[in-house]
Structure formats: C-alpha cells, structure tokens
C-alpha positions in Angstrom: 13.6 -123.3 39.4 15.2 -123.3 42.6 14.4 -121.2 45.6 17.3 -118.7 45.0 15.9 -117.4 41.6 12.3 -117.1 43.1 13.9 -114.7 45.9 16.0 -112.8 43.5 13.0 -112.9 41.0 10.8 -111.6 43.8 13.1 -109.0 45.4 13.6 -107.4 41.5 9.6 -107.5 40.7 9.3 -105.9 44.5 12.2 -103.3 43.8 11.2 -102.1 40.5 7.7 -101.6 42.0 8.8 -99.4 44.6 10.8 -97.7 42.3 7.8 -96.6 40.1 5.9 -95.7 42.8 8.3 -93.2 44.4 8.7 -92.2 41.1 5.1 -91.3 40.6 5.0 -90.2 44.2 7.7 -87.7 43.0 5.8 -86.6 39.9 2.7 -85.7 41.8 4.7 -83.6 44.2 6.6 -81.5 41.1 3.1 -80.7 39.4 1.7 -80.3 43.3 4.6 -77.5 43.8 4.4 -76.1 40.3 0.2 -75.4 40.4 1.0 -73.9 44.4 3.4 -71.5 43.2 1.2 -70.6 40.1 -1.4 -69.6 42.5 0.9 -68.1 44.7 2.6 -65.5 42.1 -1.7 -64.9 40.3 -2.1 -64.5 44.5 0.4 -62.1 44.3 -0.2 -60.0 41.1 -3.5 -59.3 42.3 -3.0 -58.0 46.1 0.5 -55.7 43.8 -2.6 -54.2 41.4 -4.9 -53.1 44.3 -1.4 -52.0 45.7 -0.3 -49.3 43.2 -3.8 -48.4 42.8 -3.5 -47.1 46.5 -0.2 -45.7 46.0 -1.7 -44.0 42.8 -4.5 -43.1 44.9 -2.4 -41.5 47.6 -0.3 -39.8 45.2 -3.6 -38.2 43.8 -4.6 -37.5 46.9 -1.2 -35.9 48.1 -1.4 -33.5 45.0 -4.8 -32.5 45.4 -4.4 -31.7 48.8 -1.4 -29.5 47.9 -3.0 -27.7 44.6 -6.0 -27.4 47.6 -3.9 -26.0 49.9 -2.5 -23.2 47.6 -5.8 -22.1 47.0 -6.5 -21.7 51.0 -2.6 -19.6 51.5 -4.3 -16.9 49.3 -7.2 -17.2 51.1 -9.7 -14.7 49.1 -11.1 -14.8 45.4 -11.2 -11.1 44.4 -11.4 -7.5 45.7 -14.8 -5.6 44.7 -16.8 -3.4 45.7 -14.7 -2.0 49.2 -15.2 -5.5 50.6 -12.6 -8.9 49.9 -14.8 -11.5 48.7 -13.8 -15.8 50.1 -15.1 -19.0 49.5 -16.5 -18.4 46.0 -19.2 -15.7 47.5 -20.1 -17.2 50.7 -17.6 -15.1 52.8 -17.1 -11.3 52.8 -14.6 -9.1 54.6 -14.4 -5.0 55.3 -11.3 -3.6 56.9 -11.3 -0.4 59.1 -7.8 1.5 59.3 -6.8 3.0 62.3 -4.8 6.0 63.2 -2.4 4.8 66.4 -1.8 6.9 69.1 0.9 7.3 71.3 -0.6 6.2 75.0 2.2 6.5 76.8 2.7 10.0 76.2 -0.8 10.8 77.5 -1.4 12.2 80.9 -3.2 10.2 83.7 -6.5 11.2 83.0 -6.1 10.6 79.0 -5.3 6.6 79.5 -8.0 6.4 81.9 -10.5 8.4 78.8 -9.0 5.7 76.2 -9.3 2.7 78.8 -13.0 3.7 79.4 -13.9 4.3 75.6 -11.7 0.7 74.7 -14.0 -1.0 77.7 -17.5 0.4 75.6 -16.1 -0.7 72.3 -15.7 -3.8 73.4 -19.1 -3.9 74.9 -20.4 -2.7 71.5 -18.9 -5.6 69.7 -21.9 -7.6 68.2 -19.9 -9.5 65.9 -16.6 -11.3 65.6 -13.6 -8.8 64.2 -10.0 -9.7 64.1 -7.3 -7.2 64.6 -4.3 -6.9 62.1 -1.3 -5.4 62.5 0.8 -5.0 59.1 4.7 -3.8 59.4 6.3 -1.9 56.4 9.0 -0.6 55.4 8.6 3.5 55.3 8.9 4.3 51.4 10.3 7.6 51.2 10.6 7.7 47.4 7.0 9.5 46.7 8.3 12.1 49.5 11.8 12.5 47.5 9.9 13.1 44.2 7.4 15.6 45.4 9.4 17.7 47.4 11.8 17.6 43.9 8.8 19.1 41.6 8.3 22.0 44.4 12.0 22.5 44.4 12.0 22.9 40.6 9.3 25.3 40.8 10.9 27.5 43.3 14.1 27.5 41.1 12.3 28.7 37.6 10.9 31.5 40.2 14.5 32.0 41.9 15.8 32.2 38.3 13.5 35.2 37.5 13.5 37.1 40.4 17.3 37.1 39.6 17.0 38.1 35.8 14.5 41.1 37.3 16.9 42.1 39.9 19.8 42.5 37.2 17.8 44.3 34.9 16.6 46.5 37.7 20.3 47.5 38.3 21.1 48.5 34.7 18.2 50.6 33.8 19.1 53.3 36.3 15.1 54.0 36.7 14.7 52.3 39.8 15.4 54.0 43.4 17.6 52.6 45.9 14.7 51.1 48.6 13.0 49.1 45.0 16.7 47.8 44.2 17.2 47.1 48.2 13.5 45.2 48.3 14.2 43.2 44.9 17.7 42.2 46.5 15.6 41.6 49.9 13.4 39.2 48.0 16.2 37.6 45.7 17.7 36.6 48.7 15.2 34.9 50.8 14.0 32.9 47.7 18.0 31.6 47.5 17.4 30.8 50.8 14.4 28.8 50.5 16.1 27.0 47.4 18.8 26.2 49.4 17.0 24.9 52.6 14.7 22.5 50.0 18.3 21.1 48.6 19.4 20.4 52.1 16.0 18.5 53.0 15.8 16.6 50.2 19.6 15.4 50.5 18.9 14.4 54.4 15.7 13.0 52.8 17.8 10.7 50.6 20.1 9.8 52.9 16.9 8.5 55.4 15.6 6.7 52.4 19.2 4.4 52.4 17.9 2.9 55.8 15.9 0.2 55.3 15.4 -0.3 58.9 12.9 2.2 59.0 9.6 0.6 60.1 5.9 1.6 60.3 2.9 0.3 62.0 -0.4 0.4 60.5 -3.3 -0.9 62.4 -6.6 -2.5 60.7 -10.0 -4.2 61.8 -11.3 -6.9 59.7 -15.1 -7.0 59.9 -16.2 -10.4 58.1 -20.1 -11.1 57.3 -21.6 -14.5 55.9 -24.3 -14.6 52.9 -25.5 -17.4 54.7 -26.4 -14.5 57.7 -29.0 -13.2 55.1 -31.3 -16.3 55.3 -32.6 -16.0 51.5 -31.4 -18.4 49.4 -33.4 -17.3 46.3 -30.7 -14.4 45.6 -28.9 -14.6 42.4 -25.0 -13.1 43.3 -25.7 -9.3 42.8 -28.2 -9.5 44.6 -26.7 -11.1 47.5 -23.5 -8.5 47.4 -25.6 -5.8 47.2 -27.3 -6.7 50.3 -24.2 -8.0 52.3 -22.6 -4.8 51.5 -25.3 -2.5 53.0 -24.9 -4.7 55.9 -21.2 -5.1 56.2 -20.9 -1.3 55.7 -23.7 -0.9 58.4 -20.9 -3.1 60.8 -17.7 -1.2 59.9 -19.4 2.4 60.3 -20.7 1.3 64.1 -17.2 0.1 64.8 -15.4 3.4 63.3 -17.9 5.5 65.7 -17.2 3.2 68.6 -13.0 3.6 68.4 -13.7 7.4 68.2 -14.7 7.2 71.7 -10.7 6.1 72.2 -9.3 9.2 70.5 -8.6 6.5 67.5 -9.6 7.4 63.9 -10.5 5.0 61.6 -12.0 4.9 57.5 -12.7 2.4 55.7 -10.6 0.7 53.1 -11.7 1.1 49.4 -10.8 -1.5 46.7 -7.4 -0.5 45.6 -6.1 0.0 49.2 -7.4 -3.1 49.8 -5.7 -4.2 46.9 -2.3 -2.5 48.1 -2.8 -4.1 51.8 -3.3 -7.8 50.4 -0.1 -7.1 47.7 1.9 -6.1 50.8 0.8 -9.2 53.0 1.7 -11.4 50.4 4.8 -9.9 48.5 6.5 -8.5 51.8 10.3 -8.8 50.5 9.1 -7.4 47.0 6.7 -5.1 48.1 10.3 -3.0 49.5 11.8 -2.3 46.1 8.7 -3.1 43.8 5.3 -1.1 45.2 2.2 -1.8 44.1 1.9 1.4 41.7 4.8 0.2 40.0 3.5 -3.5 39.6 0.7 -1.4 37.8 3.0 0.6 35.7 4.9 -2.4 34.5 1.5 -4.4 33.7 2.7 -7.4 35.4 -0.9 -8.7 34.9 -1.7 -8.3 31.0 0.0 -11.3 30.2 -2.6 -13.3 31.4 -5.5 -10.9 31.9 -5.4 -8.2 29.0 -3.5 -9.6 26.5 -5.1 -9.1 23.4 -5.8 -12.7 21.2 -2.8 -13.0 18.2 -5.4 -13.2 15.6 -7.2 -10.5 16.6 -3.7 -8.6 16.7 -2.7 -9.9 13.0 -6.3 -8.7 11.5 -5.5 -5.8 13.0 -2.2 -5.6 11.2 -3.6 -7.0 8.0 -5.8 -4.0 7.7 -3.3 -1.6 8.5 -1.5 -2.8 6.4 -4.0 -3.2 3.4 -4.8 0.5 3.9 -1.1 2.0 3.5 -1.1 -0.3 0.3 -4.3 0.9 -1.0 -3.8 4.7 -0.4 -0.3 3.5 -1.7 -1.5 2.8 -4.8 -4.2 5.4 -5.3 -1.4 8.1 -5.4 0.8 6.2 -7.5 -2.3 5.5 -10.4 -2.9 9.6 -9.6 0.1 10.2 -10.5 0.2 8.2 -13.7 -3.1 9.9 -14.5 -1.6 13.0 -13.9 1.3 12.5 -16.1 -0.8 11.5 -18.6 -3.0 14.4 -19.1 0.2 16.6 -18.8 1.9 14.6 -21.6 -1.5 15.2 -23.6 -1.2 19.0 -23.0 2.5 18.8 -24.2 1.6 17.4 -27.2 -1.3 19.9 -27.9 1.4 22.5 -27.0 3.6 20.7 -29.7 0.8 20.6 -32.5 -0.6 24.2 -31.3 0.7 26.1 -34.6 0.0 23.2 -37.0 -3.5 23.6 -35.9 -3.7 27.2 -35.9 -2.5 27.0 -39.2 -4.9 24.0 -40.5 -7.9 26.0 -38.9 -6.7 29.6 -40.8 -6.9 27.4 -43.9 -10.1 26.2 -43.3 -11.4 29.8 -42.8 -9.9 30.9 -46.0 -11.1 28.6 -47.8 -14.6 29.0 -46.9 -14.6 32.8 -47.9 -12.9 31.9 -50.6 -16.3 33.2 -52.8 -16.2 36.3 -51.3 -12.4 37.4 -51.5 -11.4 35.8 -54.4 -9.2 32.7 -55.2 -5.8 34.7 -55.8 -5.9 36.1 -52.7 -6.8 33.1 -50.9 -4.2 30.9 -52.7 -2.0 34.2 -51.6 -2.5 33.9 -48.2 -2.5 30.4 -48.3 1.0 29.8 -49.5 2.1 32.5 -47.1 0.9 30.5 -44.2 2.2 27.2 -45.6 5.6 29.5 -46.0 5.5 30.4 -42.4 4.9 26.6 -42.0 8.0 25.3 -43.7 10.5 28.5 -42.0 9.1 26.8 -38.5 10.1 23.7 -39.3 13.4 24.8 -40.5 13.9 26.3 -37.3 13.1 22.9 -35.5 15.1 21.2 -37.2 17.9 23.7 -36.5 17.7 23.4 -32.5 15.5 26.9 -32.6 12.6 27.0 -29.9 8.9 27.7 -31.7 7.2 26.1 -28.6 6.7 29.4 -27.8 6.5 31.5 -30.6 3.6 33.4 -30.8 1.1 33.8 -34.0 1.4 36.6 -36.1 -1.0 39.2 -34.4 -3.3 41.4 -36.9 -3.6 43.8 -33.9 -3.6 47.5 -35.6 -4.2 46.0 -38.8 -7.7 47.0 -40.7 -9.6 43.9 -41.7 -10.3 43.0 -45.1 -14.2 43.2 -45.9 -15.7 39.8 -47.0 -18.4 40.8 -48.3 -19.2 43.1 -51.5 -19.9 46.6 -51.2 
C-alpha cells in the first residue's frame, strides 16, 4: 500500500470521527436545551399559580372592603329605645333638637346674655358632642291639607247659617234687628270662607317653590358600653343602663343651652327615624316623606311579608269552609225537599186513608149496628171513592176537597138500648 492510501485512509477514519463526535456533541446540546426549557415553563407555571392566587386574593379583598365599606356609609344598626344604636351594641347615640334664634336681631345686651350662657355651656361639656346641621326642603303639603279640613268645616257652617237666614226671611216671625244680626253673621262667616280660599291658594302657590329651605339644628350625644366597665351584662341589660346614662347626658346639655335662650328636646325613635331617612334619602325625601314611605309599606317585602305557605293554608281553609257550608245548605235543601215531597204524597193519599180508616171503624162495630147497614155505609164510601177518582181523571181538583162533615147530624147509637 503506498503512502497516498494511508493518508487518504487516515484523513477518512479522522473525518468520520470528528463527524460523530460533533454529532453527539450536537445531541447532548438538543436534550440539554429541551430539559432547560422544561424546567423553565414547570418554573413558570408555578410562580403563574401563586400569581392568580394573589390576584384572586386581591379581588377578594377589593370586594370585601367594598361590601365593608357599605356597611360603615350607613353607619348605625337600628333605632330603639330614643337612642341610635352602632357597632353591633358597642356605640350609642341621643340627639337634642334645637330651636334657632335669630342673633342678629337681638339688642346689645341680648348677644352678650347668649355669648355668656354659650361660654358656660361649653364649660359644662363633660363629654364629646357633635353638632349637626340638617337642611330641608319646607314641606307645605300637611299645612295645605289642614287648613283644607278647617275650610270644609267652616263651609257646612256657612252653608247653614245661609239656609237659616232664608228661612228667617220667609216666615215673617222674625223682627227686623234678628233678620239684620242673621244677615250680620251670614256675612262675616262668607268672609272668613273667603279669606281661608285666598290663604290656601297663596299657600299653594309657596308650595311650587322648591327653593324654600329650612334649618334645623341637632346635638349628637354618643356614649360607649365599654364606659360602663361590666362586662358580665347580657344586651338588655347593658341598654338599659346606657340609656339612664345617655339620657342623664342629653338632659344636662338641654338645661345648659337654656341658659342661651335656645330650647332643645330630645329626639324619640320615629323622629329619629325621620332625621336618619332625610340624611340619607335627601333628593327623595322632597317628593316621598317618610309618612308616605310608611303608607306605601316600602318595607314588608322583606320584613313583614307573610311566608307563601302560610298564605295558601290560609286560603286552603277559607276555602274548605265556603265549600263545606256550601254543601251543608245544598244536602238541607235536599232534605228539605224530601220531607216536603213526603207531605205531598200524604196530601195525595189523605182521602184514601180517611176512607180505609172509616172502613176499619165500621167494620169493627159491625156487631153492634148490624151488617146491612155496615155493608150500606160501606158501598157508600167506596161510591164516594170511585166519583173522586172519576173526577181525577177528568182534570177536577180533590186535593182539596174536604170530607163529608157529620156536623148537625145526630149520631147513630152503637150500642143496644
């Protein structure tokens, strides 16, 4: 073999050696890339769970802190017993009204009396208030209704007083001075109808403004169950006692704003009630008041509504007794009928037994009358018996023939002289 084929040998054994090995250098790097990127995207999928779980968690979080926030906008659980209860019984509230007045009309000396009797009710304060100040619209429509029923009444009297007065002037039996005073009196009563007309027109046309504001000033006295230092109070207990106290604080402070000409009471539940509808429904509160709300029963949908099975038992039995009394009139009336067709029939067979019973009798004194004269009287009765039915059959009415009388007739002796 000469050199030449060793090299070429050589060089082919060398290049298919290098071949293979880049080859296997090649493999190794694929399944080296393919088991990174597996662990890469199992890398990924687990931070992408704990992800969404905090994007769950915030969602959760956001709603909760919403439904939460609702529940601190209304900002009291319910109204009893004159004070507004918060935070599920740990917080209580009493509100004093106050009158305003009008300090700039006062004289010198009046400012400096309500500057001196503000200065000592401040000086009084024991306890943290907060002062309220609620805006409404002036609601003239109980006014318009009230001054309507007097108007009415003074009309039915206007109407009389003119019915008297004309009946005065046709009798002719009154003097002139009792006709004059009657016509005195007619006429101021017109005049007092008319002046009511007038005010409640101008107190319609008031009612049209809606830009008709008033004030009405309150003091919110709050206490804290926790203030009472027993915890071993079930929660009557624990109202009873915070309202003595609370009402203890809001009498103090209605005796210390007297001292500044201001007059003040104490709200009971339903103008609490009416003060928290008006914070809260201010637009609707306008042209849908409280008493109305009440009227409609905007709350028995949820509150009082009465459970539908409850309802349709209810219903079932009403319904059971109209059926029942139903049928009790109807099987009275059968009953009825039926004794009244039994008396018809007995009114039908009255002569046939009349007759069957005089037989009877005949026969049975048939010993001491004789047989002649009982087949006699016998075949006279069976006579008057076949005429009747004659008569029947001819469309004639015996229902209300009447026996044969014997009245002023001398009985025959049945016995033997």
């Amino acid at each position: 073999m000469s050199n030449t084929e060793q090299l070429t040998k050589l060089l082919t054994y060398t290049l298919v050696s290098v071949i293979s090995l880049l080859f296997i250098v090649f493999m190794v790097l694929v399944v080296v890339w393919l088991k990174n990127k597996t662990q890469e995207n199992n890398q990924n999928r687990k931070n992408a769970e704990p992800t969404n779980g905090n994007k769950n968690t915030k969602k959760t979080k956001s709603l909760g802190e919403n439904k939460q926030s609702i529940h601190k906008f209304m900002e009291f659980d319910t109204v009893d017993d004159n004070m507004i209860i918060q935070d599920n019984g740990k917080r209580y509230l009493m509100v004093v009204e106050c009158q305003g007045i009008n300090y700039d009309l006062m004289s010198g000396v009046e400012k400096t009396g309500v500057e001196q009797g503000f200065i000592q009710f401040l000086n009084t304060l024991r306890n943290p208030i907060q002062i309220y100040i609620q805006t409404r619209s002036v609601n003239l429509e109980r006014s318009i209704q009230t001054y309507k029923e007097k108007l009415k009444k003074i009309e039915e009297k206007l109407n009389n007083m003119k019915i008297s007065y004309q009946q005065m002037k046709e009798d002719g039996e009154f003097s002139r001075e009792e006709i004059d005073k009657a016509f005195f009196e007619y006429t101021k009563q017109l005049n007092l109808y008319e002046y009511g007309k007038d005010v409640i027109n101008n107190t319609e046309r008031m009612s049209l403004n809606t830009n008709i504001l008033n004030k009405k000033y309150y003091i919110i006295v709050p206490y804290y169950s926790s203030e009472l230092g027993a915890s071993n109070l079930d929660k009557e207990e624990t109202q009873n006692l915070v309202f003595s106290e609370l009402y203890t604080r809001a009498q103090s402070i209605v005796a210390s704003i007297a001292a500044c000409g201001v007059r003040g009471k104490i709200l009971k539940s339903n103008e609490l009630i009416e003060l928290l509808y008006m914070a809260y429904n201010r637009d609707e509160a306008e042209v849908f008041g409280l008493d109305k709300a009440l009227k409609a029963g905007y709350d028995e949908m949820y509150s009082t509504a009465p459970d539908v099975l409850d309802k349709r038992m209810r219903e079932l039995d009403k319904l059971i007794d109209e059926k029942a009394v139903e049928k009790a009139r109807q099987k009275l009336d059968e009953a009825l009928s039926e004794k009244e067709q039994a008396v018809k029939e007995k009114e039908k067979s009255l002569y046939d037994l009349i007759d069957e019973f005089a037989t009877l009798y005949l026969e049975e004194n048939e010993k001491f009358v004789g047989k002649d004269v009982i087949d006699n009287a016998k075949g006279k009765i069976e006579k008057e018996k076949q005429e009747r039915i004659q008569k029947t059959k001819e469309g004639g009415n015996t229902k209300n023939e009447k026996p044969k009388s014997n009245r002023g007739r001398k009985p025959k002796s049945t016995t033997n002289s």
